[in-house]
N, C-alpha and C positions, 0 to 999 in steps of 0.2 A: 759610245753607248755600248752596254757589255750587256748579255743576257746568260745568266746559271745557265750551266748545263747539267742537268740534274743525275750524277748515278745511277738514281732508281728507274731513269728511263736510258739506258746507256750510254749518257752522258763521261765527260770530262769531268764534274763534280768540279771546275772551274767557271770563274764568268769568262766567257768566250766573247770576242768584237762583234759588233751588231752592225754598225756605221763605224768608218771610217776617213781621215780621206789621206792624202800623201802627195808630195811634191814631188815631180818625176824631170829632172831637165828643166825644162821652159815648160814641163805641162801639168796637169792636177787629175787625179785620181781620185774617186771616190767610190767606195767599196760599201755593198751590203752585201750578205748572202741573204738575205729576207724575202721574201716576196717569190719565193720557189713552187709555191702552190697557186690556182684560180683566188681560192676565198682568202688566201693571205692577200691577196694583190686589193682588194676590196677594203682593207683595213683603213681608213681615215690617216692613221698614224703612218702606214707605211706611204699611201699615198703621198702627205705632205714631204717626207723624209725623202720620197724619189724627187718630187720636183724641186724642193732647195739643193739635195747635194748635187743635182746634173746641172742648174743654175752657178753651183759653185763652179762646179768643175768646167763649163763651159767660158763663165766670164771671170772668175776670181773673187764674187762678190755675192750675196745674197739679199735680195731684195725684201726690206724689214716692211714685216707684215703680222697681223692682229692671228692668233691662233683662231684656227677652226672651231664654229662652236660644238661642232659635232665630234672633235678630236676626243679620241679616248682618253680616261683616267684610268688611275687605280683602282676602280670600282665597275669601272664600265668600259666594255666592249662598243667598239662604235664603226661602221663599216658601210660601203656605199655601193650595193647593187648594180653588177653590171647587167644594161639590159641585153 
């Protein structure tokens, strides 16, 4: 997953890695820089994304499951209140 990084906000004006993940030896890597803030961490989207790629990373496999209905779209912002 790549996200623009925009010039106008001084950006690369490249799409830059969002998720990753990487074979290291006998072990698995998987990489976000996302979730660097409180209210990013709250995102639905980022949530699921942390808990599948540590799932990978940890067994090799990801456990097939129904998308959240509350996951964000293209239209909508969607995010889960920490208390």
């Amino acid at each position: 997953m790549t996200a623009y990084a925009s010039p106008d906000h001084g950006g690369s004006g490249r799409h830059e890695p969002m998720l990753m993940t990487i074979s290291y030896g006998k072990g698995r890597v998987f990489h976000t820089p996302m979730g660097h803030a409180d209210y990013s961490q709250e995102c639905v989207g980022f949530i699921v994304s942390l808990q599948r790629g540590t799932e990978w990373a940890a067994t090799g496999k990801v456990t097939p499951t129904e998308i959240p209905q509350d996951f964000p779209t293209a239209d909508k912002v969607s995010s889960r209140k920490f208390d």
